[in-house]
C-alpha positions as CSV (number, residue, x, y, z in Angstrom):
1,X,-10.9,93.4,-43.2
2,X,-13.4,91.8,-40.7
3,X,-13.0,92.4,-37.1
4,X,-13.1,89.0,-35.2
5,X,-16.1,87.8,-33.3
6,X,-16.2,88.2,-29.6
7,X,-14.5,84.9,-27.5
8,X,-17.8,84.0,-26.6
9,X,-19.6,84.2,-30.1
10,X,-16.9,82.5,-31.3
11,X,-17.2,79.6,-28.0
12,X,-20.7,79.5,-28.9
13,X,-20.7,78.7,-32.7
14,X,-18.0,75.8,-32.1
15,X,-20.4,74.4,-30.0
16,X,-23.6,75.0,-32.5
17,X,-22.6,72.1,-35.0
18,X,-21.5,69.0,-31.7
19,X,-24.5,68.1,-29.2
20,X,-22.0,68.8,-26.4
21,X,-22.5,68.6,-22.6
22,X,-21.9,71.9,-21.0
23,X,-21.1,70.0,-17.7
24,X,-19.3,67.0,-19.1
25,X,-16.8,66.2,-20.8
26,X,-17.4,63.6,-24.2
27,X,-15.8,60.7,-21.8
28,X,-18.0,61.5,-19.0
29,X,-20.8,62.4,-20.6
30,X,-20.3,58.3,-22.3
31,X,-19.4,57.0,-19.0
32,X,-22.6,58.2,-17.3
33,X,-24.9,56.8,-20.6
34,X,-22.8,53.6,-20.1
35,X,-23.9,53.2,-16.2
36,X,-27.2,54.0,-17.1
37,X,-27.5,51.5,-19.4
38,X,-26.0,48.8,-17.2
39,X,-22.6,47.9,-19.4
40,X,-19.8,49.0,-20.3
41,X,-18.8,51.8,-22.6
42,X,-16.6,50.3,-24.9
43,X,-19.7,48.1,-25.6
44,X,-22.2,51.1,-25.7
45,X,-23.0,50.6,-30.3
46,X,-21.5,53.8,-31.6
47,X,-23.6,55.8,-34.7
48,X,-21.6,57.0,-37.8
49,X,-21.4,61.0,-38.1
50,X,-21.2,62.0,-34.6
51,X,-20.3,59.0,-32.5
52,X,-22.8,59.5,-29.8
53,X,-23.9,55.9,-28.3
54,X,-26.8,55.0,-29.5
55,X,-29.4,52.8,-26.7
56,X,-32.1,51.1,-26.8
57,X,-35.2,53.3,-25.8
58,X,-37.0,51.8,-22.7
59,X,-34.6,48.4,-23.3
60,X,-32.8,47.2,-20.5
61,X,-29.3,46.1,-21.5
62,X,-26.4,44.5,-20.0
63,X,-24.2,41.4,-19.9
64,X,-22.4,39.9,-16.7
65,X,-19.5,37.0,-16.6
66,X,-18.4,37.8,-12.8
67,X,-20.3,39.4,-9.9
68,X,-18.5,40.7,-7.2
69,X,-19.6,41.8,-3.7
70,X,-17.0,44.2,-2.3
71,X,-18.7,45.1,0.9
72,X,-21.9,44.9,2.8
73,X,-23.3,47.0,5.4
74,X,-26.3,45.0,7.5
75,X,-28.3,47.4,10.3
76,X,-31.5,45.4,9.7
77,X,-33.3,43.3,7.4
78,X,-35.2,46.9,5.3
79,X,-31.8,48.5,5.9
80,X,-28.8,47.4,4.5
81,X,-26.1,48.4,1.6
82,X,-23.9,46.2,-0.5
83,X,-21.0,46.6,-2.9
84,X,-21.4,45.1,-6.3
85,X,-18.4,45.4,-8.8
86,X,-18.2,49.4,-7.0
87,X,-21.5,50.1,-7.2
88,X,-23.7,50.7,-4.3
89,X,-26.6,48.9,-4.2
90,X,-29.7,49.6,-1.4
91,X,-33.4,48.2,-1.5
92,X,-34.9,50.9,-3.3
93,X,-32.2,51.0,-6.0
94,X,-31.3,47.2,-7.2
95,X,-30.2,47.0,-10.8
96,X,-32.6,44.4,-13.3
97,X,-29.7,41.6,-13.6
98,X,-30.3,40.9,-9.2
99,X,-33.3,39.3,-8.1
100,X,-34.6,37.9,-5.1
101,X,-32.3,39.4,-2.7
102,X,-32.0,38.2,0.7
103,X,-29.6,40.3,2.6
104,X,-28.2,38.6,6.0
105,X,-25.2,39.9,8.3
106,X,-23.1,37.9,6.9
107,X,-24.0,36.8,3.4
108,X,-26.5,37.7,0.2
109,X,-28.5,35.2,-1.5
110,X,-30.0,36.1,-4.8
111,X,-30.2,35.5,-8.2
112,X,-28.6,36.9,-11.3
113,X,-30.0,37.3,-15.0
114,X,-27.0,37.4,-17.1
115,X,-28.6,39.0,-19.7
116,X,-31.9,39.8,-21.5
117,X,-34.1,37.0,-21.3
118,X,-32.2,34.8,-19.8
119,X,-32.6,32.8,-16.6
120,X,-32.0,33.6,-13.0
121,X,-28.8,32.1,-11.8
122,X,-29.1,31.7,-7.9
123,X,-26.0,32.3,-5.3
124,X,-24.6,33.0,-2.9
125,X,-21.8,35.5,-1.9
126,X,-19.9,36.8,1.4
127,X,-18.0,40.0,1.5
128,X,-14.9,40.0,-0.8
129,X,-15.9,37.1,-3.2
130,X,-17.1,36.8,-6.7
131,X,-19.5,34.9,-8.7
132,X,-17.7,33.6,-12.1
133,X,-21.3,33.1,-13.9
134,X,-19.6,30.9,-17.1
135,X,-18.1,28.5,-14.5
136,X,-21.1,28.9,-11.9
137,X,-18.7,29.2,-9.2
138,X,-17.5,31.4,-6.6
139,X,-14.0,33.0,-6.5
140,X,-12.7,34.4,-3.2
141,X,-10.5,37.7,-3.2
142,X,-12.0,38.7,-6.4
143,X,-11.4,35.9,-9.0
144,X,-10.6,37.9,-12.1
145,X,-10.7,34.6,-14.3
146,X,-14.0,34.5,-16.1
């Protein structure tokens, strides 16, 4: 009779056949390729055998129906921090789909690419409204409608 393999032989060659994380779990670890990418997960092309997403190498990707500016912070016009959809966004750090920011106390002008290729959409958006891009209108309180 064979003895069994020590726990952490045994740990180690279930993880020898998946390309785990060893800090993340298989959600996070999709979640964090999805932000990167600029989309969302369930969107992220999955491959057959081991279901890992599969992106475009040196590709920007994403697609946006609604833009929405939660919050922005104005100390000056090289310092400022806005809220888009939850994600922070500063002047060294603005996603490809926003161009042409111009950040006021009160109000953002810019434009939005909705995807790849496509033309810049310009508006304009206070605190606490959102940009239906379909419609080319602005929603207050969050529009969910697309």
């Amino acid at each position: 009779m064979l003895a069994p393999a020590h726990p952490a032989i045994a740990a180690d060659e279930g993880l020898a056949g998946n390309a785990q994380s060893l800090m993340f779990s298989d959600a996070e670890q999709q979640a964090i390729e999805a932000a990167l990418a600029v989309r969302p997960a369930e969107e992220l092309p999955m491959s057959g055998a081991d279901g890992q997403p599969q992106l475009p190498v040196n590709k920007p990707v994403w697609q946006i129906h609604r833009l929405h500016l939660s919050a922005l912070v104005y100390s000056g016009p090289r310092d400022w921090t806005l809220w888009f959809d939850g994600r922070q966004v500063k002047r060294d750090n603005v996603p490809p789909f926003l161009t042409a920011l111009r950040v006021t106390p009160n109000y953002v002008d810019f434009s939005v690419i909705p995807r790849p290729g496509a033309d810049p959409i310009p508006a304009r958006l206070r605190p606490n409204q959102t940009f239906l891009i379909k419609q080319l209108r602005v929603a207050e309180d969050g529009g969910t409608e697309y």
